[in-house]
C-alpha positions, 0 to 999 in steps of 0.5 A: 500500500502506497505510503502518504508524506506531508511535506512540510516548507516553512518558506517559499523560495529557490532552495526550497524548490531544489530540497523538494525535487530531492525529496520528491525523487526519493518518493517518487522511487519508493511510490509515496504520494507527496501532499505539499504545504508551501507556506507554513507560516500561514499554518497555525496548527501543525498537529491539527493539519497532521490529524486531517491528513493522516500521513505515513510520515512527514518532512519539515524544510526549516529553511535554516530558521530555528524552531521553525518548527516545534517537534512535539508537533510531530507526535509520534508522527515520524518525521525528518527536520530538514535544514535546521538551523546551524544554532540548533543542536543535534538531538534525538530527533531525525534531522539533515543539516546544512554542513556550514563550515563546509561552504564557508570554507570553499568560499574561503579557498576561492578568495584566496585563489585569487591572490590578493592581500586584502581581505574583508566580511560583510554580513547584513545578518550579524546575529545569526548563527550561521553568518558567525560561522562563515565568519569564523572559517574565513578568520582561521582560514586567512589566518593559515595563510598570514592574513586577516580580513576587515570586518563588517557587520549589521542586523538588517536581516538583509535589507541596508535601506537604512540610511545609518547602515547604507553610509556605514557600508559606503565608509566602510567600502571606500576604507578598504585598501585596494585590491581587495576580496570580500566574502560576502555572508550571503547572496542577499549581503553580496547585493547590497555590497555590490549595489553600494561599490557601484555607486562609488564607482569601484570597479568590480573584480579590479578593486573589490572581487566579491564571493558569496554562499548561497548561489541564489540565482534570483540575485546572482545571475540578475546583478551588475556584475553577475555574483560568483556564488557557492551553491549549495547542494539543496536536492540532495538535501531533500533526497537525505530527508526522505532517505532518512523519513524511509528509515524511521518509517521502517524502524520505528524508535531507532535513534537515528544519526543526523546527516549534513548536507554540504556545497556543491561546487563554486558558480564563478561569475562576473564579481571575481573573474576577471572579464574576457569574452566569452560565449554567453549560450556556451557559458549558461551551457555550462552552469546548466550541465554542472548544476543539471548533471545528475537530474538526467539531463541530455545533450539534445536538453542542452543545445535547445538553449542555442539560437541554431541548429544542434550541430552548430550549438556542439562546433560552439561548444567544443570550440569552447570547452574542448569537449562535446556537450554530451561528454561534458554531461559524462564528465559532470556526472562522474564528478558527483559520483567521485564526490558521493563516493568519499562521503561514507554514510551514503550507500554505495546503491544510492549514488547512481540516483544520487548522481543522474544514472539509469541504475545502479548496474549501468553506474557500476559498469561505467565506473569499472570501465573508466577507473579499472577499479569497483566503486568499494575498492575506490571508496576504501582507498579514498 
């Protein structure tokens, strides 16, 4: 009998969307029916939505909000807390966490890479748990290599209409020696950051290279310059909160061990990488074969985004990449897979889903093909 999941989001947005698709691919392999709340602040009663619905099991997306939601809600309810705040402290309740320190510390990587001695953070969410961390991972890791960064901080919640805080980043922006690399908070942060240089006129990466986390397409592909952004790896999140409501459904009243879910990759943009000319249909080519990799998607999905035919799109392409279309699609799935593989809490059976494959059988063969190794022995050497 098919089982019934609430799946619970505290807010709307782009994440969210991402943790759904997730979980609505591990479903959707199990045979679950998904009813879907999208807005739950509109909900005033969690238990009361629970009584009438009756489900098997639920997942709650916290979109990083501590409590967002209350577990004695639940009841006995199974039920898996989906990207809980980094405040929140593990417990006994299942929940998948945002691994913070993680893409804290790729976005700190990618600054360094660029090679300049001048450094800074800006968060216009000064208060929160999560900003404090990327501060934190930025603040040892500059360390490590003899530098340290200026610092910036309000509790706007995002928005720098204030008038106090909009001359305090202006002063602020206008201090800092130049060349410098800042590592904004957040997308939200990295707009208002790039907003006010521009009004002063800076010049966007050559005095001031901006890196942010989140990669919040909304904001960072609509800029002025576009925003060079960590991307989160939301699906998976979502597929770790059904795997997870899966095993407690299963085994009632085992205590079960949180998972975290980490980055996916630097989205490089406009706001650090120097510019050049480039092919605009090759580059969104590109972020969408990185990002779309492991949903399945094909060569014929890709050159659709071209204004030509399909064989001019693959001559564009090559002349760019050195590779087809369909052979950078390979090559970004196997990426996933090779990343999947050194995170051993995730089953071997699982990465092929996980990473775009037919089955686990067809993951197995090509993996064997292009290695000359198993995917256990890899992992054990890895």
């Amino acid at each position: 009998m098919s089982k019934t999941i609430l799946y619970l989001q505290h807010t709307p947005s782009e994440s969210a969307r991402h943790k759904l698709q997730g979980a609505q691919k591990y479903a959707n392999k199990c045979g679950w029916a998904v009813n879907i709340i999208e807005d739950c602040r509109r909900v005033a009663n969690v238990s009361r939505l629970l009584d009438l619905w009756k489900p098997d099991g639920c997942i709650a997306d916290c979109a990083g909000i501590s409590n967002a939601f209350s577990p004695k809600s639940f009841s006995a309810t199974p039920t898996v807390f989906l990207n809980r705040s980094a405040g929140d402290k593990p417990d006994r309740i299942a929940s998948v966490f945002h691994n913070q320190r993680q893409s804290a510390l790729l976005a700190s990587k990618e600054i360094i890479r660029l090679g300049r001695s001048h450094f800074a953070f800006m968060s216009l969410f000064g208060d929160t748990t999560w900003s404090n961390i990327r501060k934190g991972v930025f603040i040892k890791t500059l360390a490590l290599h003899g530098f340290s960064p200026e610092i910036f901080t309000a509790n706007t919640m995002g928005s720098a209409a204030n008038t106090l805080i909009q001359n305090k980043m202006r002063q602020f922006l206008s201090n800092l020696t130049k060349p410098a690399c800042i590592f904004a908070a957040n997308d939200t942060t990295a707009r208002e950051v790039i907003s006010t240089a521009n009004a002063l006129g800076l010049s966007i990466p050559d005095d001031l290279a901006v890196v942010s986390i989140d990669n919040n397409e909304l904001i960072a592909a609509n800029i002025t310059p576009s925003l060079s952004s960590v991307e989160i790896n939301f699906n998976e999140a979502g597929f770790f909160a059904a795997q997870l409501l899966d095993q407690q459904m299963q085994m009632p009243g085992v205590r079960l061990k949180n998972i975290f879910f980490g980055p996916l990759r630097v989205v490089r943009r406009a706001s650090s990488d120097p510019l050049r000319k480039r092919d605009a249909c090759v580059e969104a080519a590109r972020e969408r074969i990185i990002h779309d990799a492991a949903t399945g998607l094909t060569a014929a999905d890709v050159t659709q985004m071209f204004p030509c035919s399909r064989r001019m799109a693959e001559i564009r392409f090559r002349k760019a990449t050195g590779m087809s279309i369909g052979d950078a699609i390979l090559e970004a799935r196997f990426t996933v897979v090779l990343s999947l593989l050194k995170r051993k809490e995730i089953r071997l059976e699982a990465i092929a889903d996980l990473s775009g494959y037919k089955s686990p059988a067809v993951l197995r063969q090509y993996f064997k093909r292009k290695t000359g190794i198993s995917m256990r022995d890899y992992r054990k050497k890895h």
